[in-house]
N, C-alpha and C positions, 0 to 999 in steps of 0.2 A: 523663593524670593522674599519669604517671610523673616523676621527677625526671631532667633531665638531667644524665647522667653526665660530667666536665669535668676536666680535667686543669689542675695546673701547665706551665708552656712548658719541658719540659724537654727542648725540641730548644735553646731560647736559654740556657740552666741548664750544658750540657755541651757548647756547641760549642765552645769552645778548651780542652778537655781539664781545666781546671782549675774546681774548685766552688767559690767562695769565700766560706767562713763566718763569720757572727761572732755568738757565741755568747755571752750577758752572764746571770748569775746578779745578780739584784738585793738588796741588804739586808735582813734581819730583824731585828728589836733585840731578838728569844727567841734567835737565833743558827739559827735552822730553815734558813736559808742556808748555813751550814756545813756541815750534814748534807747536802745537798740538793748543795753544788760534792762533794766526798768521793763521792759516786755518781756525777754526773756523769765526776769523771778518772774512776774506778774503771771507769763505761761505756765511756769513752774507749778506754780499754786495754785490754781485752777483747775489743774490734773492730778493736782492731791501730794503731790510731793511735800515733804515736811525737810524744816535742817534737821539736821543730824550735828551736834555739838562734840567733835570728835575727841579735841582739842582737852574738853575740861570732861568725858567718858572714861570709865573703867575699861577693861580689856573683858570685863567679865560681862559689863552693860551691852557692849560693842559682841560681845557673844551671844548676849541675849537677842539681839536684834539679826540673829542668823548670817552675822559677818564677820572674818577673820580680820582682828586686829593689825597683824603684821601688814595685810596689804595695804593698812588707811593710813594718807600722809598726815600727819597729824595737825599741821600746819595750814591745813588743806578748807576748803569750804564745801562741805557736802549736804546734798539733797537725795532723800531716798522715800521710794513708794514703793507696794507688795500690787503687783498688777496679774492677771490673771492672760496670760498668754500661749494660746493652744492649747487650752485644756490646763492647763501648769501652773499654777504659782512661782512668782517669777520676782525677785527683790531688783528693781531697777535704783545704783547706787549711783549718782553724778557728782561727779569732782567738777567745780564750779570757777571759774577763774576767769577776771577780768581786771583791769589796770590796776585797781586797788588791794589785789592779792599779797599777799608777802611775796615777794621775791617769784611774779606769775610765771617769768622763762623756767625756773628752775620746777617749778608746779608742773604746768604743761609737758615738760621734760621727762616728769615722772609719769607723766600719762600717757604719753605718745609710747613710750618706752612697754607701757605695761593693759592698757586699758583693750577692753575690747573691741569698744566704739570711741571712737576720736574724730571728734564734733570742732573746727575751725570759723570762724568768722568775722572777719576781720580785713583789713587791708593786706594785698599779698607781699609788697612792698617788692615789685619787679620782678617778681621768680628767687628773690631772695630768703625767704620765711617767713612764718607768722611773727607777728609783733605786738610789745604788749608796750611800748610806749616811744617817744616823738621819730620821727625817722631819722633826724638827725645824732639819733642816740643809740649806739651798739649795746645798751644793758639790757633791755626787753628784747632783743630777738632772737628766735630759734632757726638760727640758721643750717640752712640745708643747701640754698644756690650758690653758695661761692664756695670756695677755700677748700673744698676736698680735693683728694689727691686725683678725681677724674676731671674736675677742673684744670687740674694742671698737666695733663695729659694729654686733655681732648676728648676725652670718650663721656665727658658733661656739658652741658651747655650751661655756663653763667647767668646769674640774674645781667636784666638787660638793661639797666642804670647806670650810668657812669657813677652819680653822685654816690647811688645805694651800695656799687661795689668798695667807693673810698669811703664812706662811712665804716664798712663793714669789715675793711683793709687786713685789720689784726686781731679777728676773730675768729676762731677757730667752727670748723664744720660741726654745727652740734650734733647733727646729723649722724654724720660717722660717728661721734664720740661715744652715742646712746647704744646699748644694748636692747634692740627689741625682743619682746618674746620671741619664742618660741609658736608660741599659740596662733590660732585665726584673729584676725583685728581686720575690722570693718574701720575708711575713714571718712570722710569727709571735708573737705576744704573747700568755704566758701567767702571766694573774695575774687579780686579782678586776674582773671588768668590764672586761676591756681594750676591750670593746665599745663605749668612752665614749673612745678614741683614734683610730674612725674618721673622725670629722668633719674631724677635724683633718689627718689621713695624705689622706684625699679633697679637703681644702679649702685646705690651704696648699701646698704644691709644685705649683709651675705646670707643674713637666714631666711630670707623672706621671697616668697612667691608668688606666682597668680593663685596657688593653692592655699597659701596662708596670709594674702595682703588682698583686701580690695578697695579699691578708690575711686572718688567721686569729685569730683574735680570744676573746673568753669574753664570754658575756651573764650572768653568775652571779661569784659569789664562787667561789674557790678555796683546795685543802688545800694547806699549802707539802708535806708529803710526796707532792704527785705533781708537783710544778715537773720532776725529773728524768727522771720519765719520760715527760711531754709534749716535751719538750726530744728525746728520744732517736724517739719517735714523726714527731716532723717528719722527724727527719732519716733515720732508716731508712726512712721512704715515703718519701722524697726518691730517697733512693739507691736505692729500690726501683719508683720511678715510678710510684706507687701514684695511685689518682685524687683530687681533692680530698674525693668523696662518701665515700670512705675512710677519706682523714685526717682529716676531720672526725668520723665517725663512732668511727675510735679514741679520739679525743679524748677523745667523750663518752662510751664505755666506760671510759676511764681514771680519768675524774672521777665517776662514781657516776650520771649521768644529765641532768649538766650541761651545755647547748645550746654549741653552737659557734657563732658565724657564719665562713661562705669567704665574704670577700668580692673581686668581681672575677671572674677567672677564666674568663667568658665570651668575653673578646677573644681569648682564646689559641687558636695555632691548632697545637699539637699533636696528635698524635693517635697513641695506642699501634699500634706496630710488628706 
């Protein structure tokens, strides 16, 4: 009658010494995102994270710092610390991205696509995607609830907007467009009902499983003044190797008594040292 206790794989999370995060703060049109990135650096730095200037770096500098070039968007805003995690030296990289990014959908795009941990926060904008600016505006979002071909089938449930589906009318599923790795990737999505972006994350990427996707999700609406410290939550259990029954459970301590769902998690075959 017990719950089984399960872990993220974070033997596949830390086996090449590097963590690679991306970290997207999504738009508020009261500005509660502004507040909310302002905590986030703030957290950043406090935990020792330093930028990383990728942009105006050599390929040789960016070597010297024990990371491959090729992986780093160049375009990108990154924060990286050397943390010491199970015994291990551990380079935790965060790809940083909030309204004022260059071009943040296509940022985020690249992280969802490749990163190992994929950190959300932001408005979910009905079950339609993360959003990085006004909702009357299709060029910030990374959409995943509408417009795939299981949308039009039936075998997906749409976001549950009228407005946010004609908004979104003649935009293509970014979703399907992306190629995910290959690899394990741990996510997190935190915003009101991100628990309406599972269908989609389980039903369109053909390479992806309970054994190589795990998601963390909200069944409930959310307060934007706790977007930062669910944000910091993920990633301190992370780096703390905390179990999912955990992180989930801070979660719901964070948010006043709001259900989480972990979904996944059961394929993984880590198991605490």
């Amino acid at each position: 009658g017990s719950q089984a206790v399960l872990y993220p794989d974070y033997d596949k999370l830390f086996a090449d010494g590097v963590l690679d995060v991306t970290l997207g703060i999504g738009f508020d049109e009261d500005g509660s995102d502004l507040t909310e990135r302002k905590k986030v650096q703030d957290g950043l730095a406090s935990r020792g994270f330093q930028a990383l200037p990728v942009a105006t770096m050599s390929d040789a500098d960016i070597r010297a710092k024990g990371l491959d070039p090729a992986k780093l968007d160049r375009q990108a805003t990154y924060y990286l610390k050397t943390q010491n995690v199970g015994g291990k030296d551990v380079k935790v990289l965060i790809k940083y991205i909030d309204r004022d990014s260059p071009d943040p959908k296509a940022r985020f795009a690249k992280g969802i696509a490749g990163s190992e941990l994929v950190m959300y926060g932001g408005h979910a904008r009905y079950g339609a995607g993360p959003d990085f600016d006004t909702m009357d505006s299709a060029a910030g979002n990374f959409v995943l609830g509408v417009n795939a071909q299981g949308h039009k089938n039936g075998t997906l449930t749409p976001a549950y907007s009228d407005h946010i589906r004609e908004v979104l009318k003649d935009s293509p599923n970014d979703l399907e467009n992306t190629q995910l790795t290959n690899d394990y990737q741990l996510m997190l999505f935190s915003g009101c009902s991100t628990i309406n972006y599972l269908d989609e994350l389980r039903g369109i990427p053909k390479n992806k499983t309970e054994s190589n996707l795990d998601v963390v999700v909200s069944n409930q609406p959310l307060y934007w003044n706790h977007m930062s410290d669910n944000l910091f939550c993920m990633l301190d259990g992370v780096l703390s190797r905390e179990s999912k029954n955990d992180l989930q459970s801070n979660l719901v301590q964070i948010n006043e008594g709001v259900p989480f769902t972990a979904d996944g998690f059961g394929g993984n075959t880590y198991q605490p040292h």
